[in-house]
mmCIF file of the N, C-alpha and C atoms, coordinates in Angstrom:
data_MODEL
# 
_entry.id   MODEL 
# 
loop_
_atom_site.group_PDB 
_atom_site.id 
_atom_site.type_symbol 
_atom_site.label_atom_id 
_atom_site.label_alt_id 
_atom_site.label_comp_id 
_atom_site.label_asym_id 
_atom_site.label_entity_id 
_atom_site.label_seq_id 
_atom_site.pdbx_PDB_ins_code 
_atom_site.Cartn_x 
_atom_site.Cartn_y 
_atom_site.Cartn_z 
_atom_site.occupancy 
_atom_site.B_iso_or_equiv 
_atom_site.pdbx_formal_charge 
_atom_site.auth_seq_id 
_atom_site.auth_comp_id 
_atom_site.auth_asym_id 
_atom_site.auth_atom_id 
_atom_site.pdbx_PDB_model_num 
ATOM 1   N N  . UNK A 1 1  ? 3.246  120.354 79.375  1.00 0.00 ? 1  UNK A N  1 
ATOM 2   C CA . UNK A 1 1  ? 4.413  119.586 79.724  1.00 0.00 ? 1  UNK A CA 1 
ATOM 3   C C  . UNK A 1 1  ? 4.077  118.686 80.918  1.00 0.00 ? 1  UNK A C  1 
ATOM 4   N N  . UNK A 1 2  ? 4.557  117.326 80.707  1.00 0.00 ? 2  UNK A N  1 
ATOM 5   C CA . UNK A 1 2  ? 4.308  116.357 81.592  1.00 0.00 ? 2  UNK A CA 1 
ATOM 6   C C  . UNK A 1 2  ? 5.236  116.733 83.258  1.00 0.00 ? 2  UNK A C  1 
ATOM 7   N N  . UNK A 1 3  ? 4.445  117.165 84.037  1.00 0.00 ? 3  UNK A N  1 
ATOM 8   C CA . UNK A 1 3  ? 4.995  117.204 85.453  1.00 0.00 ? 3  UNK A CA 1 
ATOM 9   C C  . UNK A 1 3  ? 5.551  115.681 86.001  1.00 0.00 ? 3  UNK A C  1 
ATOM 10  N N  . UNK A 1 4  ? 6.784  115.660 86.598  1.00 0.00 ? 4  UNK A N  1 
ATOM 11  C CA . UNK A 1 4  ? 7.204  114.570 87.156  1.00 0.00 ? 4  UNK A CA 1 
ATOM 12  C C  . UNK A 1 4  ? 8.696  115.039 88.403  1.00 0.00 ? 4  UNK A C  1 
ATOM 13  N N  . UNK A 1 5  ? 8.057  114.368 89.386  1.00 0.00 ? 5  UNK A N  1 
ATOM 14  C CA . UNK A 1 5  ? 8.486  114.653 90.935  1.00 0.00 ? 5  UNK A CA 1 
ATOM 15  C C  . UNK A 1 5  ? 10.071 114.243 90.598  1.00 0.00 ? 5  UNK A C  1 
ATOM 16  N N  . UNK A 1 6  ? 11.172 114.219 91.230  1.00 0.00 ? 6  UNK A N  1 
ATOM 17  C CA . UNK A 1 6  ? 12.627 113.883 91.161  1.00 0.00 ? 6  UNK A CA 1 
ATOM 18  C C  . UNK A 1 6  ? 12.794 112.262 91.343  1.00 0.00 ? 6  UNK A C  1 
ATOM 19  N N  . UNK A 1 7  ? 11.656 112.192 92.220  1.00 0.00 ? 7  UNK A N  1 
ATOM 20  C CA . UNK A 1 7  ? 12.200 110.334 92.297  1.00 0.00 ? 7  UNK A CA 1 
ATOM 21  C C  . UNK A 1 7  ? 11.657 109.886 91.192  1.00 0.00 ? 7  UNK A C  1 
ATOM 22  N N  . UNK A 1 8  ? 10.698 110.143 90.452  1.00 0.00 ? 8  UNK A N  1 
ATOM 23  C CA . UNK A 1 8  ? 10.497 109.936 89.312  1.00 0.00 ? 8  UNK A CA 1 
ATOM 24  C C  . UNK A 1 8  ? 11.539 109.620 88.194  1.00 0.00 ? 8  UNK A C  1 
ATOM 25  N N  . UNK A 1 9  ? 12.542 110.883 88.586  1.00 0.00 ? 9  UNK A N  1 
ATOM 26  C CA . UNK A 1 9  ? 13.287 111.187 87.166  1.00 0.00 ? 9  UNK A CA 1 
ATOM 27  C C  . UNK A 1 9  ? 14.825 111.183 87.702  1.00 0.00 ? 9  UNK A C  1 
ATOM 28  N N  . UNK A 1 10 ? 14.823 109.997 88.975  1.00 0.00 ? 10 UNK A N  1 
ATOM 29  C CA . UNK A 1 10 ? 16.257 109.734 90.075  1.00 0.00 ? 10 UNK A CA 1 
ATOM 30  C C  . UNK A 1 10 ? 16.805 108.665 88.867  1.00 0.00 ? 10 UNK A C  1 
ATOM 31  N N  . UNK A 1 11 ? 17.843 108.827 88.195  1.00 0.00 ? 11 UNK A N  1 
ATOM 32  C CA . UNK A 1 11 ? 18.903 107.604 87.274  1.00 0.00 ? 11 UNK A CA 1 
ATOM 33  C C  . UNK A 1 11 ? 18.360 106.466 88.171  1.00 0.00 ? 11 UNK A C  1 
ATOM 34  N N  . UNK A 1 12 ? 17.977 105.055 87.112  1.00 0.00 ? 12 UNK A N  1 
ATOM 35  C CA . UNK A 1 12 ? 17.811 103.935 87.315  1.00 0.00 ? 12 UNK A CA 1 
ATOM 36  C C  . UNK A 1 12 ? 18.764 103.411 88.685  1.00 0.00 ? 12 UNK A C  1 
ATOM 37  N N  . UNK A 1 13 ? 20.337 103.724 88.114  1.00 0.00 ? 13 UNK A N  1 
ATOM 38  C CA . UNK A 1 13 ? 21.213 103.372 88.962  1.00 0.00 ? 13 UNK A CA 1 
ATOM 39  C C  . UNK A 1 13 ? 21.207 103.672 90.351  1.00 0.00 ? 13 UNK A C  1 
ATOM 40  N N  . UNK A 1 14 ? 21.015 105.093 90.749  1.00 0.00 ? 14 UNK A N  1 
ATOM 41  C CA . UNK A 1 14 ? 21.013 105.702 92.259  1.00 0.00 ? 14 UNK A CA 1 
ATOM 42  C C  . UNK A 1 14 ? 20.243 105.583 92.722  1.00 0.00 ? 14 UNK A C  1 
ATOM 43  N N  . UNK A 1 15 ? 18.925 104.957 92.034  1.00 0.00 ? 15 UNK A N  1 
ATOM 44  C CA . UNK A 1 15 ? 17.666 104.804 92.931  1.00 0.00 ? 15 UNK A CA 1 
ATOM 45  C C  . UNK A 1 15 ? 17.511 103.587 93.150  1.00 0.00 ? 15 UNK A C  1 
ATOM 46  N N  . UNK A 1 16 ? 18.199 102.360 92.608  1.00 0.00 ? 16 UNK A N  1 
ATOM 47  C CA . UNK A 1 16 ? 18.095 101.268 93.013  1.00 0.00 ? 16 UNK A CA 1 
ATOM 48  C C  . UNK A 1 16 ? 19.664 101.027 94.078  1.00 0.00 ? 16 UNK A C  1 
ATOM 49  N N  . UNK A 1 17 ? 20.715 102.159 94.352  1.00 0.00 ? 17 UNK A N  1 
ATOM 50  C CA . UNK A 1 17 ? 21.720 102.024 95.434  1.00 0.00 ? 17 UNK A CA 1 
ATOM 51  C C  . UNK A 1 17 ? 20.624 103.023 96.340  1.00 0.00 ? 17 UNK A C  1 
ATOM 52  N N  . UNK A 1 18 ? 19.512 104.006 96.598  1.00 0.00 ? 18 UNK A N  1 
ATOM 53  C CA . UNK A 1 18 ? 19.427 104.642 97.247  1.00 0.00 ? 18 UNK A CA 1 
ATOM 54  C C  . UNK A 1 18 ? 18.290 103.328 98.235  1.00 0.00 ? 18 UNK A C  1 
ATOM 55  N N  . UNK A 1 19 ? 17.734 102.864 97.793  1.00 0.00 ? 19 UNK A N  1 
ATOM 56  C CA . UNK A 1 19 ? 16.709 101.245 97.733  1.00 0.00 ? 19 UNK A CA 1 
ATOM 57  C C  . UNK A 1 19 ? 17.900 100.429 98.458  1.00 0.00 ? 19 UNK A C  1 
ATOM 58  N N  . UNK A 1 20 ? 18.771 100.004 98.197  1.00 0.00 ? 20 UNK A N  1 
ATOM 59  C CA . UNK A 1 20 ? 19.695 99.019  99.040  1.00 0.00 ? 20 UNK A CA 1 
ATOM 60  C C  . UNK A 1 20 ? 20.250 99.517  100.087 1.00 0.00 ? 20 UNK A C  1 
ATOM 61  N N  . UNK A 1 21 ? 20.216 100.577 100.072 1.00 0.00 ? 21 UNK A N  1 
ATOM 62  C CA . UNK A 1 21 ? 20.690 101.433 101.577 1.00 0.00 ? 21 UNK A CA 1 
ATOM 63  C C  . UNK A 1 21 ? 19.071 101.628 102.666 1.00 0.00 ? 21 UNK A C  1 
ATOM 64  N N  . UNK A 1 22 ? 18.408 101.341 102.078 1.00 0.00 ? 22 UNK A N  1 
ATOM 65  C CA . UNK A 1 22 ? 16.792 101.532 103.070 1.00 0.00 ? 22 UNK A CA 1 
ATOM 66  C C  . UNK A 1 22 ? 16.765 100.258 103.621 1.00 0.00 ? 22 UNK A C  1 
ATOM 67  N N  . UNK A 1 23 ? 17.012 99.362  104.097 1.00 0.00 ? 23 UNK A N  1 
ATOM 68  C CA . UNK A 1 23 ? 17.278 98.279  105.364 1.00 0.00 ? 23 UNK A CA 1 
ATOM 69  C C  . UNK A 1 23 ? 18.293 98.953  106.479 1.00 0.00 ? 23 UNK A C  1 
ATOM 70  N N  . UNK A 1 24 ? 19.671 99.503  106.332 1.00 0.00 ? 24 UNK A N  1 
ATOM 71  C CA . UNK A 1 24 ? 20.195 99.538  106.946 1.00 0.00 ? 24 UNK A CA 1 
ATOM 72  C C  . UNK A 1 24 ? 19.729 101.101 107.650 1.00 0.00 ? 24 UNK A C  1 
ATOM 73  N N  . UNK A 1 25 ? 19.541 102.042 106.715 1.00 0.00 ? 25 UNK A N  1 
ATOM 74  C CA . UNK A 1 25 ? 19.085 103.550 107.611 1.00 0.00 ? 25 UNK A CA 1 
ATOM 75  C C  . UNK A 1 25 ? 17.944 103.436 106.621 1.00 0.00 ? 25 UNK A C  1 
ATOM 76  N N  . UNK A 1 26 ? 17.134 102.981 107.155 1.00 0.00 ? 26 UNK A N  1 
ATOM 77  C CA . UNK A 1 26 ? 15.663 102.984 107.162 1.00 0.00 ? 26 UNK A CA 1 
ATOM 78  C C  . UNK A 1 26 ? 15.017 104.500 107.076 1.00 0.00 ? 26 UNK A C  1 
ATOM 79  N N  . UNK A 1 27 ? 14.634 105.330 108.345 1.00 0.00 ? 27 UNK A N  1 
ATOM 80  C CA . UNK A 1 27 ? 14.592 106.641 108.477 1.00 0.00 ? 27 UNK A CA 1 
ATOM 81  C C  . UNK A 1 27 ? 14.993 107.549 107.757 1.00 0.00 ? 27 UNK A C  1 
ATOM 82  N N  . UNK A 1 28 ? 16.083 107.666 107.780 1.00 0.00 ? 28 UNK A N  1 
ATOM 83  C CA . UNK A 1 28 ? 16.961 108.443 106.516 1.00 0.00 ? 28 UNK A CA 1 
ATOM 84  C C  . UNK A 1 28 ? 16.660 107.931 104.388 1.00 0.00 ? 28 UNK A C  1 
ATOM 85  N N  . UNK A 1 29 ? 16.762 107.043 104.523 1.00 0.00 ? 29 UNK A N  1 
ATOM 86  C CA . UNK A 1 29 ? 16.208 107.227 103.222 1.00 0.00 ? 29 UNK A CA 1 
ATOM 87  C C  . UNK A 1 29 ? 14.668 106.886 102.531 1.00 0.00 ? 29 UNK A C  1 
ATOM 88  N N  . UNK A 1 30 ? 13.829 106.726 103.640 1.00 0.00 ? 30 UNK A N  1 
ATOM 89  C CA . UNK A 1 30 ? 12.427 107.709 103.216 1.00 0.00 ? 30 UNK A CA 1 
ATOM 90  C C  . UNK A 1 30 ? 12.116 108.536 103.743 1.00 0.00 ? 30 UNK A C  1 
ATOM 91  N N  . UNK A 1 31 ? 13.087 109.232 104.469 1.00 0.00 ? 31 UNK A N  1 
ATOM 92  C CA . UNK A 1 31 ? 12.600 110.672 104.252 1.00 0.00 ? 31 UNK A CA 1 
ATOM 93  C C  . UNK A 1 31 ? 13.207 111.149 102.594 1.00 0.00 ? 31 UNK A C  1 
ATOM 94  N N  . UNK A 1 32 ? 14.277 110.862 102.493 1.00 0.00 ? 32 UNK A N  1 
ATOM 95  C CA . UNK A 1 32 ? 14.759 111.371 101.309 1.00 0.00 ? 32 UNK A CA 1 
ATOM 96  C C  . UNK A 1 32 ? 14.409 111.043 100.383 1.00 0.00 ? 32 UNK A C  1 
ATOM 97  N N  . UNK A 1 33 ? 13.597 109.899 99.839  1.00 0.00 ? 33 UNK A N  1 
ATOM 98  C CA . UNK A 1 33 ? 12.406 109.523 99.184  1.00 0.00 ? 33 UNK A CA 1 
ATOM 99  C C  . UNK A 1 33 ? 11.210 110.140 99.184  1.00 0.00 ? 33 UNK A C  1 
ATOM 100 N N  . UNK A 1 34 ? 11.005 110.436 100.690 1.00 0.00 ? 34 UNK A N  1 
ATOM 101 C CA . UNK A 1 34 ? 9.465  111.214 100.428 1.00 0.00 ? 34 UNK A CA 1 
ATOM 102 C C  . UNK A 1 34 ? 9.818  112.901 100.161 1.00 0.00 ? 34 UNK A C  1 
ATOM 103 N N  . UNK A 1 35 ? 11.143 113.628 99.873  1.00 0.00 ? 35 UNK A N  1 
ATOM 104 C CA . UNK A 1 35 ? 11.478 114.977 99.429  1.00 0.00 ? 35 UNK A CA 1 
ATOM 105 C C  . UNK A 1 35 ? 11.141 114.634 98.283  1.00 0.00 ? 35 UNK A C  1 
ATOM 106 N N  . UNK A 1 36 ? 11.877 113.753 97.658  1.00 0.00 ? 36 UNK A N  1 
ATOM 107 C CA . UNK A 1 36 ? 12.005 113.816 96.101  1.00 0.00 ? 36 UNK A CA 1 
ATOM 108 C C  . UNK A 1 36 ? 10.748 113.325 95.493  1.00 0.00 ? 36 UNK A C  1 
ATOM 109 N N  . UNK A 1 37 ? 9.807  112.860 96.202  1.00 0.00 ? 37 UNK A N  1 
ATOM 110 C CA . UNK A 1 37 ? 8.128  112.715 95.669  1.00 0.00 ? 37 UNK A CA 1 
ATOM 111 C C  . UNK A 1 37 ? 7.480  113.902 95.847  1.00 0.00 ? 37 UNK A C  1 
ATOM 112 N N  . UNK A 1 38 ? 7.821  114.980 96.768  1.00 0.00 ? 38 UNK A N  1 
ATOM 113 C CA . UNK A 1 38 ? 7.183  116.214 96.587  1.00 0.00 ? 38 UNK A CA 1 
ATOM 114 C C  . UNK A 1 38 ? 7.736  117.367 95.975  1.00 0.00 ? 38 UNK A C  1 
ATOM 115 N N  . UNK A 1 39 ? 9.063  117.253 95.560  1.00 0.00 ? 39 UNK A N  1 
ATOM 116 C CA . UNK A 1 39 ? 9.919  118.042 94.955  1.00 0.00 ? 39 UNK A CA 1 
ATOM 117 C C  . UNK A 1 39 ? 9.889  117.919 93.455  1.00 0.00 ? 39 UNK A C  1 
ATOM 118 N N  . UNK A 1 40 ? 9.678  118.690 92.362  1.00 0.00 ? 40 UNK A N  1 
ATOM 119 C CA . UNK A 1 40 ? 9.679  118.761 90.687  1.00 0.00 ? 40 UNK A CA 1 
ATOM 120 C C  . UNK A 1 40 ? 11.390 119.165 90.469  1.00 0.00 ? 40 UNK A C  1 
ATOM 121 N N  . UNK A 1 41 ? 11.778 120.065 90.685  1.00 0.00 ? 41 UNK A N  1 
ATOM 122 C CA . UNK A 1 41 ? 13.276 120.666 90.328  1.00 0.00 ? 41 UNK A CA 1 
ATOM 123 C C  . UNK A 1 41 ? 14.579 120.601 91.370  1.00 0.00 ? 41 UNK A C  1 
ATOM 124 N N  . UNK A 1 42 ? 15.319 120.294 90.596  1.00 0.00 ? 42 UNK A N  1 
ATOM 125 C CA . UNK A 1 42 ? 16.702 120.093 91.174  1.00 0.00 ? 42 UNK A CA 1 
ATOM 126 C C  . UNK A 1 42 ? 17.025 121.423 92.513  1.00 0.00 ? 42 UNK A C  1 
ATOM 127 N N  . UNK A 1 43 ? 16.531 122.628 91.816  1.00 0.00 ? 43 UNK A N  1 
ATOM 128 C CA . UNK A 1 43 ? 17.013 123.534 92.758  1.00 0.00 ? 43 UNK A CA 1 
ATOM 129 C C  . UNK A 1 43 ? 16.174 123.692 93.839  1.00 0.00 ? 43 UNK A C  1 
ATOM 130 N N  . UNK A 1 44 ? 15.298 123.171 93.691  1.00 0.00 ? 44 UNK A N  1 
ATOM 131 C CA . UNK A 1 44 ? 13.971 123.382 95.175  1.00 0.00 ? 44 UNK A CA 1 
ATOM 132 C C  . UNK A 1 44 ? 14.684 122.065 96.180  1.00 0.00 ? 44 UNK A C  1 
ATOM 133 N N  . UNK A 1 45 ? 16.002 121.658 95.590  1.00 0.00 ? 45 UNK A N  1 
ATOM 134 C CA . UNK A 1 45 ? 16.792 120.517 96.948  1.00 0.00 ? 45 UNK A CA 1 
ATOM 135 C C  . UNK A 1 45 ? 17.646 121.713 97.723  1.00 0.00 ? 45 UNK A C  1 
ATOM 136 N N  . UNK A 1 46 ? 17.502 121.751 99.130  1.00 0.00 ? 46 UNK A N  1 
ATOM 137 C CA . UNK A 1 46 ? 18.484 122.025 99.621  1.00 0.00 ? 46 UNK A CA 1 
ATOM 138 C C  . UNK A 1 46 ? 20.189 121.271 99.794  1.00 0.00 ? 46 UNK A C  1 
ATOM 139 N N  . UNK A 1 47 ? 21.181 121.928 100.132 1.00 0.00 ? 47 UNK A N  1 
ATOM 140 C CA . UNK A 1 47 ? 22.086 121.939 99.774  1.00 0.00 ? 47 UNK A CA 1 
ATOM 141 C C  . UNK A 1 47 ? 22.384 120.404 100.856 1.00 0.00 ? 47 UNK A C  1 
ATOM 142 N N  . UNK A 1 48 ? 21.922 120.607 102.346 1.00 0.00 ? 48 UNK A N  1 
ATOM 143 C CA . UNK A 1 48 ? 21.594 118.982 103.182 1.00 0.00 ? 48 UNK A CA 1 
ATOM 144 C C  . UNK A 1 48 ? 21.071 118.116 102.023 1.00 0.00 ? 48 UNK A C  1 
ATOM 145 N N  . UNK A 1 49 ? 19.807 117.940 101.679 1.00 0.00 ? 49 UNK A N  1 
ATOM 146 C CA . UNK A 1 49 ? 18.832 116.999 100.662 1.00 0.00 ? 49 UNK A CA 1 
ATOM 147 C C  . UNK A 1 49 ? 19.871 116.243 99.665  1.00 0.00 ? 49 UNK A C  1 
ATOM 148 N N  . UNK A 1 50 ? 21.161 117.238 99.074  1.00 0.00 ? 50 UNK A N  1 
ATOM 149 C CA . UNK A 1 50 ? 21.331 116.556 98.108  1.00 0.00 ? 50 UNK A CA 1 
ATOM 150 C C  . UNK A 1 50 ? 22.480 116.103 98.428  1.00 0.00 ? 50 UNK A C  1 
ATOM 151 N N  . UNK A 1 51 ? 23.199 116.721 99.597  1.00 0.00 ? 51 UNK A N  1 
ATOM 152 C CA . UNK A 1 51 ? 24.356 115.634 100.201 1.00 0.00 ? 51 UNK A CA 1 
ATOM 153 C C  . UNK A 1 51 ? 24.171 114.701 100.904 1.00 0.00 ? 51 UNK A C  1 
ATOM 154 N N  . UNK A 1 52 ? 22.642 113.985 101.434 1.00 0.00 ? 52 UNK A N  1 
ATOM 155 C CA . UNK A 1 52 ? 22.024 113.029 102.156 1.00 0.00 ? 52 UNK A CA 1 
ATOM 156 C C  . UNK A 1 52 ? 21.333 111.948 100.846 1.00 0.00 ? 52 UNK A C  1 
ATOM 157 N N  . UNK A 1 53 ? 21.237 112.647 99.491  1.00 0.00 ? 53 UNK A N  1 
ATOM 158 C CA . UNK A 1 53 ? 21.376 111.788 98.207  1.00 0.00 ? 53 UNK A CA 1 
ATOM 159 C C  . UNK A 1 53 ? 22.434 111.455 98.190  1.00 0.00 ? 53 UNK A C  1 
ATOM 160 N N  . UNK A 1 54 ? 23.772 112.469 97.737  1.00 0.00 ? 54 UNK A N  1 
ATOM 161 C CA . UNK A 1 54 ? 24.537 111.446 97.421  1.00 0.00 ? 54 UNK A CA 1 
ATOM 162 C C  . UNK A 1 54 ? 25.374 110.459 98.089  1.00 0.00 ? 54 UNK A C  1 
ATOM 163 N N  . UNK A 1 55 ? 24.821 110.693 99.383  1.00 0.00 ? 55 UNK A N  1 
ATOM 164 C CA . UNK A 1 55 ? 25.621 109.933 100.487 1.00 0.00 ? 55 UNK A CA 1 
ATOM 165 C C  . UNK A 1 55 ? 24.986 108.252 100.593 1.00 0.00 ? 55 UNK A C  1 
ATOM 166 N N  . UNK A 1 56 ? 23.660 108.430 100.231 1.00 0.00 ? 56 UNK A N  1 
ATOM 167 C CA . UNK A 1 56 ? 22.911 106.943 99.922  1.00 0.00 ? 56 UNK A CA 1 
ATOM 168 C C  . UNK A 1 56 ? 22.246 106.318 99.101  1.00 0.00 ? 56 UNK A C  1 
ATOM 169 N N  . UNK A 1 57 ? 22.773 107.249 97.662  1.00 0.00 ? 57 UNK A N  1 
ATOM 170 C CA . UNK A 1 57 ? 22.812 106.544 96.691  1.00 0.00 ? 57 UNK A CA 1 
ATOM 171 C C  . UNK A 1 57 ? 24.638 106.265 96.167  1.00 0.00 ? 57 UNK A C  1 
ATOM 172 N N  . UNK A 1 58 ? 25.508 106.903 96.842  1.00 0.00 ? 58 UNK A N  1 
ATOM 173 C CA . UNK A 1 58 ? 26.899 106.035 96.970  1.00 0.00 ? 58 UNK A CA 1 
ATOM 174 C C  . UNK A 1 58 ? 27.309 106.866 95.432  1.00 0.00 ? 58 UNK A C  1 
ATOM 175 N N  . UNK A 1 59 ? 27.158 108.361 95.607  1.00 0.00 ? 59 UNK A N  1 
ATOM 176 C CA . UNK A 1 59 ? 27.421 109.106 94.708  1.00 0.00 ? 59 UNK A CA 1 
ATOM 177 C C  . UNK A 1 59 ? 28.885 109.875 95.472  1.00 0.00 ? 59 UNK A C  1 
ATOM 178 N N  . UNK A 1 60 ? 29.773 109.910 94.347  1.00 0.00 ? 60 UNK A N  1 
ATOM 179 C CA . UNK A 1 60 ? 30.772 110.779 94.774  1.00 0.00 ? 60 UNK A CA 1 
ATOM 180 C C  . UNK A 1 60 ? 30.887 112.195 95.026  1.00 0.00 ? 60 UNK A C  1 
ATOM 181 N N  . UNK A 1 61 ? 31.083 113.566 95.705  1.00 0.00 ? 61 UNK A N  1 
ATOM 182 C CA . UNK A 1 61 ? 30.734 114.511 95.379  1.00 0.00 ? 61 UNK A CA 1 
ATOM 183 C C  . UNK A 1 61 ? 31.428 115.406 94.305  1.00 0.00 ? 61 UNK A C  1 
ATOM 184 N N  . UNK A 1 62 ? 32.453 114.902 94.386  1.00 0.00 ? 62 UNK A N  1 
ATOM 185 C CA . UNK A 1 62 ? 33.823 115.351 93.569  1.00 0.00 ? 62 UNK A CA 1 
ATOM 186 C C  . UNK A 1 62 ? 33.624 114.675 91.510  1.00 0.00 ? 62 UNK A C  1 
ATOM 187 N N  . UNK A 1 63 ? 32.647 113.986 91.558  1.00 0.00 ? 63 UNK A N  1 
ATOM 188 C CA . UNK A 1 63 ? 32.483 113.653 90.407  1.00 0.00 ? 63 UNK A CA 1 
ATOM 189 C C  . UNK A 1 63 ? 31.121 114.235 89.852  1.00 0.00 ? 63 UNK A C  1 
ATOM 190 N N  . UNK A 1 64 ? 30.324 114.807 90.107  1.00 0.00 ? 64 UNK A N  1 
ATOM 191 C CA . UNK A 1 64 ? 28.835 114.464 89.912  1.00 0.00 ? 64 UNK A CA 1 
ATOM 192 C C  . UNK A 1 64 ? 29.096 116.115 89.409  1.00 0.00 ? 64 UNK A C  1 
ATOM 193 N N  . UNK A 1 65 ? 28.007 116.328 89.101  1.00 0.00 ? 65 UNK A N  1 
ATOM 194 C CA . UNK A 1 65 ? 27.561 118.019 88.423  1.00 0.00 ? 65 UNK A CA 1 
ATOM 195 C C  . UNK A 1 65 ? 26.178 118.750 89.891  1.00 0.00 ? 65 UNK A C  1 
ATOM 196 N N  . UNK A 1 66 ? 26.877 119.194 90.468  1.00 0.00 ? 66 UNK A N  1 
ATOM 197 C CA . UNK A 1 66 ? 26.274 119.433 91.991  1.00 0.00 ? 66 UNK A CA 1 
ATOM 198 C C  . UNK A 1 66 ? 25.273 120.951 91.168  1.00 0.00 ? 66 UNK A C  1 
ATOM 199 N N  . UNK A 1 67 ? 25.782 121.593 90.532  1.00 0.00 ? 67 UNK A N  1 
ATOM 200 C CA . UNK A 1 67 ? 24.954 122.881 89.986  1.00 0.00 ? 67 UNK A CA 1 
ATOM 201 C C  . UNK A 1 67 ? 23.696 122.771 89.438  1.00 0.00 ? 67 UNK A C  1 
ATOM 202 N N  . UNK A 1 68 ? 23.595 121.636 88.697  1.00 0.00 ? 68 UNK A N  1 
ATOM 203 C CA . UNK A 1 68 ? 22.627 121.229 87.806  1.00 0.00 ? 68 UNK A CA 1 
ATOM 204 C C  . UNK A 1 68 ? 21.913 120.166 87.908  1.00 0.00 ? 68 UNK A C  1 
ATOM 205 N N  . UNK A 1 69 ? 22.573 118.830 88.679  1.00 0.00 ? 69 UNK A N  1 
ATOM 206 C CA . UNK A 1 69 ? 21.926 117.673 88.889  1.00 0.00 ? 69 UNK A CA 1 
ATOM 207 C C  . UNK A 1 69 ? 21.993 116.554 88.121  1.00 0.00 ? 69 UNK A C  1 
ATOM 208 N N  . UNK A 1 70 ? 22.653 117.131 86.648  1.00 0.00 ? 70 UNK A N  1 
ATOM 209 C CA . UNK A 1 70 ? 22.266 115.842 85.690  1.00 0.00 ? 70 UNK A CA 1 
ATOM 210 C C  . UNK A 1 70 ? 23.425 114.648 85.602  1.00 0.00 ? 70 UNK A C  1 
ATOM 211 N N  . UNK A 1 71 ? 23.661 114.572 86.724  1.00 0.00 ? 71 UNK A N  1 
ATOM 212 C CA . UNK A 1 71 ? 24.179 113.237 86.668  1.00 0.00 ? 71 UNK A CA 1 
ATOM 213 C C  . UNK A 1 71 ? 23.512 112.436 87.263  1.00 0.00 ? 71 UNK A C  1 
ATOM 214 N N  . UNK A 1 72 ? 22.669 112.877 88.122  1.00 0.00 ? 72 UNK A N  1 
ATOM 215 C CA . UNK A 1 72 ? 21.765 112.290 89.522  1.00 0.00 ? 72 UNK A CA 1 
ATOM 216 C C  . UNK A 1 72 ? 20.019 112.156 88.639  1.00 0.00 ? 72 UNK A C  1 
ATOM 217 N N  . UNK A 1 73 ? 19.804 113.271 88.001  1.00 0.00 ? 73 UNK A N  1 
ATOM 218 C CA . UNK A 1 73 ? 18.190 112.788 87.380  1.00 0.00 ? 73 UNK A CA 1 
ATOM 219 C C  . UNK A 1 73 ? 18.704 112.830 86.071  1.00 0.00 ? 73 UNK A C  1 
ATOM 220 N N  . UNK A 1 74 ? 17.372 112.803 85.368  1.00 0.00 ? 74 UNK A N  1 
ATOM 221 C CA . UNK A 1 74 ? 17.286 112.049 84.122  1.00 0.00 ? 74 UNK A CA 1 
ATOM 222 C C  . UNK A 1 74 ? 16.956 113.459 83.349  1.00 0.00 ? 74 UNK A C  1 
ATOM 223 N N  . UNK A 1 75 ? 17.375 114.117 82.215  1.00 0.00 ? 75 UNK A N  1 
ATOM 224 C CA . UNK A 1 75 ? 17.175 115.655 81.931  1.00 0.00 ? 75 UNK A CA 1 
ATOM 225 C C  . UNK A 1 75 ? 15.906 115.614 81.452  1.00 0.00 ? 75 UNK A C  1 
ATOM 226 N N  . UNK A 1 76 ? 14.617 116.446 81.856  1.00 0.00 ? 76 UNK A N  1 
ATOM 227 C CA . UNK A 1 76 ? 13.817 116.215 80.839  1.00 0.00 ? 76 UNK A CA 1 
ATOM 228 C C  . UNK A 1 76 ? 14.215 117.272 79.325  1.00 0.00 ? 76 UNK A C  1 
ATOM 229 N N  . UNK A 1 77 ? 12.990 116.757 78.563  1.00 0.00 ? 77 UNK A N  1 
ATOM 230 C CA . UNK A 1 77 ? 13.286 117.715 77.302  1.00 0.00 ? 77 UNK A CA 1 
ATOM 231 C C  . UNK A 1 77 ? 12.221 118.683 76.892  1.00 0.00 ? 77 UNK A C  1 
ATOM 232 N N  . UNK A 1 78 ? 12.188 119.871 76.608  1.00 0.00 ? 78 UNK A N  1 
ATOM 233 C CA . UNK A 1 78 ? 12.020 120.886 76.779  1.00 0.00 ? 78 UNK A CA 1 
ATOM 234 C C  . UNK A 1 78 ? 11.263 121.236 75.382  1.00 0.00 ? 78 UNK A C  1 
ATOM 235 N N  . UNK A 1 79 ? 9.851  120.752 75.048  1.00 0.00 ? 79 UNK A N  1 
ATOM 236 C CA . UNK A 1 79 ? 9.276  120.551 74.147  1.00 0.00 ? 79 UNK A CA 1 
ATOM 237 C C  . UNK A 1 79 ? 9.439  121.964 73.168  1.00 0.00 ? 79 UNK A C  1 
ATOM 238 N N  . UNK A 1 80 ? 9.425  123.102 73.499  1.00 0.00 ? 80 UNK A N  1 
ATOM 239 C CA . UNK A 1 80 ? 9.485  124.696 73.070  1.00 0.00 ? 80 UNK A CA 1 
ATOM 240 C C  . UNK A 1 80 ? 11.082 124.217 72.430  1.00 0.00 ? 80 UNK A C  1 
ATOM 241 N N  . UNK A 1 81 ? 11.602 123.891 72.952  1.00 0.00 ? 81 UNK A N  1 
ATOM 242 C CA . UNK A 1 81 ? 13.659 124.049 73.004  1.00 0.00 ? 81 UNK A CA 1 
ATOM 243 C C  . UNK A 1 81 ? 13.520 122.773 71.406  1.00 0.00 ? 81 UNK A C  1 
ATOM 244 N N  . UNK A 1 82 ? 12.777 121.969 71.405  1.00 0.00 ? 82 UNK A N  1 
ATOM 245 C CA . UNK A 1 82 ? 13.076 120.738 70.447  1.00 0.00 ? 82 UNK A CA 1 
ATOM 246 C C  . UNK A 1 82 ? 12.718 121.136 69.051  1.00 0.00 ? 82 UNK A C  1 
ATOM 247 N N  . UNK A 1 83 ? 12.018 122.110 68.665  1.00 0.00 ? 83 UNK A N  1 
ATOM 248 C CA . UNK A 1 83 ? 11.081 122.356 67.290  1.00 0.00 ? 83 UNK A CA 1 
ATOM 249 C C  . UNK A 1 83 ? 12.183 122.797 66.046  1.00 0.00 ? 83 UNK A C  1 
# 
């Protein structure tokens, strides 16, 4: 199975609002860029990590699926699960 880091697999959408927010807090969103390049799974985010996502990629918290992630990455598929 193809390994791929979270910014990898960050929705088109939140990663190009998490990108327009890096001029103004610079600091803050590469660090949170450089988590999600060393991070593979949703749950290896701490519970800070992913409210400092959705705070600058301009995610709501009250809408999103906070348990699982898949509103925020892209699901992979589960080659064993597809046959």
């Amino acid at each position: 199975m193809e390994h791929q880091d979270l910014y990898t697999r960050l929705e088109t959408t939140h990663k190009e609002a998490l990108i327009s927010n890096k001029e103004k807090y610079p600091h803050i969103v590469a660090k949170i860029i450089r988590v999600l390049k060393y991070k593979e799974f949703y749950n290896d985010l701490t519970i800070e990590e992913v409210k400092t996502l959705c705070t600058y990629c301009n995610l709501n918290w009250n809408k999103i699926d906070l348990l699982f992630g898949e509103d925020i990455f892209k699901v992979r598929k589960n080659k064993l699960l597809s046959r």
